[in-house]
N, C-alpha and C positions, 0 to 999 in steps of 0.2 A: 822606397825611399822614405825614410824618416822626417816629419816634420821638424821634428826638437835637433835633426843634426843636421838638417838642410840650412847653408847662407843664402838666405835667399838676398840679400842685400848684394853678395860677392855675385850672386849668379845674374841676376838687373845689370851691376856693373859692366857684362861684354855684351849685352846686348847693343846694338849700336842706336838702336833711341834714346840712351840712357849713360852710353859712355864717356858727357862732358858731369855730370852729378858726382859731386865729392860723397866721402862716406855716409854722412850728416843726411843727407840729399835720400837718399839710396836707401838708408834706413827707414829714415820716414814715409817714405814710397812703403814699401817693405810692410810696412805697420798697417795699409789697406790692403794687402795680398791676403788670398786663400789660396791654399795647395789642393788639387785638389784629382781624385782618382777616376774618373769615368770609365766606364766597364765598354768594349767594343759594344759600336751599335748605339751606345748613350749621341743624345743631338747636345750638342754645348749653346747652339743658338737655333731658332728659326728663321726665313724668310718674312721681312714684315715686323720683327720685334724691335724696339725702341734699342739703339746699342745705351747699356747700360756698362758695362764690363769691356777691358781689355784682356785677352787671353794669348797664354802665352805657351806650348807645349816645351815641359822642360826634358821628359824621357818618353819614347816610343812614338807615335807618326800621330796624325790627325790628317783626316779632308775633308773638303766640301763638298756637298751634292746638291742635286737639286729632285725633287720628285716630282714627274709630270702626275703619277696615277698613287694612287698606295701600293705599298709593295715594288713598285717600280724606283729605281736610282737613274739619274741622267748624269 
């Protein structure tokens, strides 16, 4: 997916946290977005870190785990 041909304003809008925001609204939001690629395996967050970011998958899956051991997933 292309950045420069991605709405990412259109795409906020069906979100349902976002779908009382007129276009103006949406935009503006829009204007603190990164798009952004993470490769299988990339951690988006850890356990313990400050939430600084909302995220949001716009194409292909994402999960949570948790690690008891290294190498290990629960």
């Amino acid at each position: 997916m292309e950045a420069r041909t991605f709405d990412l304003p259109r795409y906020l809008s069906v979100l349902p946290l976002f779908t009382d925001l007129n276009r103006p609204e949406l935009e503006r939001l829009a204007l603190g977005c990164q798009l952004r690629r993470p490769s299988r395996g990339d951690s988006i967050f850890r356990v313990g870190e400050a939430c600084e970011e909302f995220h949001v998958t716009v194409t292909g899956r994402s999960s949570c785990s948790r690690s008891r051991r290294p190498g290990r997933r629960r």
